[in-house]
C-alpha positions, 0 to 999 in steps of 0.5 A: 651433795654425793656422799658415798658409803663402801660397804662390801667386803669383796668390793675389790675382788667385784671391781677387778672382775668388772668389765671396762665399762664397769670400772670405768662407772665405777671410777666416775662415781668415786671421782665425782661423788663429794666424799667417800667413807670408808671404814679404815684405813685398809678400804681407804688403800684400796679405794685410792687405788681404784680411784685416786682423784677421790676424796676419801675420809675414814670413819672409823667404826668405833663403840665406846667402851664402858667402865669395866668395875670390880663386880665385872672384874668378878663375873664367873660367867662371860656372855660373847656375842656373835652377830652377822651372816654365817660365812667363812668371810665373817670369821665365824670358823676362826671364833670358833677354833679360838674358842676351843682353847679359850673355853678349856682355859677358862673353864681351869679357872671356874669361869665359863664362856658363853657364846651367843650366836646371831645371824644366818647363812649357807654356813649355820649347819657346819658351823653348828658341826664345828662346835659339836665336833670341838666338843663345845657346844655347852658354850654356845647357843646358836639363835639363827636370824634376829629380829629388832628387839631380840638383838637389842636384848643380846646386845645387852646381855653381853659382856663383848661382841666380837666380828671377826671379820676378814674385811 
């Protein structure tokens, strides 16, 4: 059995850019691969736009949530976690105009954000401008890339994850 995973936000804009014999390979593993995943239903549109003789199944990409209880409910102190490839594709720039407002804002309430950084890329020095530039680097902490075990513990310390992501 084939199973195929996409995984790729710019797949659409790769495929179209492909040559004929490009496309064409493409379609044929799409076709002939047993299942194909995709991760929502905007992956699923475009797949079956490509190709739509393939048996396509949405997984979606969920984490369960837990109980939020009285002592969270009066937590002074948010931890946000960032975690992916510094780039404009993985919404880094909008998470960081949004948390301009949302710092001053809670900041009225005596409460106060902080957002925790992960990952690399082209972008990690403007995106570390940005923040300088809003005024808000107090709220934020930029980790560069992670290894294993130190993702796992800002992923515990968290109290949300946010990914922003254009795909």
């Amino acid at each position: 059995k084939v199973v195929l995973h996409m995984h790729g936000g710019n797949f659409q804009s790769f495929y179209d850019h492909m040559p004929y014999i490009g496309k064409r390979g493409i379609n044929e593993l799409l076709r002939k691969s047993d299942i194909v995943i995709a991760l929502g239903s905007n992956w699923e549109r475009i797949l079956h736009r490509i190709e739509p003789e393939a048996n396509i199944k949405v997984l979606r990409n969920a984490v369960p949530l837990p109980a939020l209880d009285d002592a969270f409910m009066k937590k002074t102190t948010f931890s946000i976690l960032f975690l992916a490839v510094l780039q404009e594709e993985k919404g880094i720039f909008d998470l960081i105009k949004a948390s301009a407002g949302a710092i001053k804002k809670a900041e009225e309430r005596r409460v106060m954000l902080v957002f925790d950084i992960a990952g690399d890329g082209g972008q990690l020095e403007q995106a570390k401008q940005m923040v300088d530039d809003l005024g808000i680097g107090s709220s934020y902490c930029f980790h560069g890339w992670v290894g294993k075990d130190w993702k796992q513990k800002l992923m515990r310390k968290s109290d949300l994850f946010v990914l922003p992501s254009y795909f």
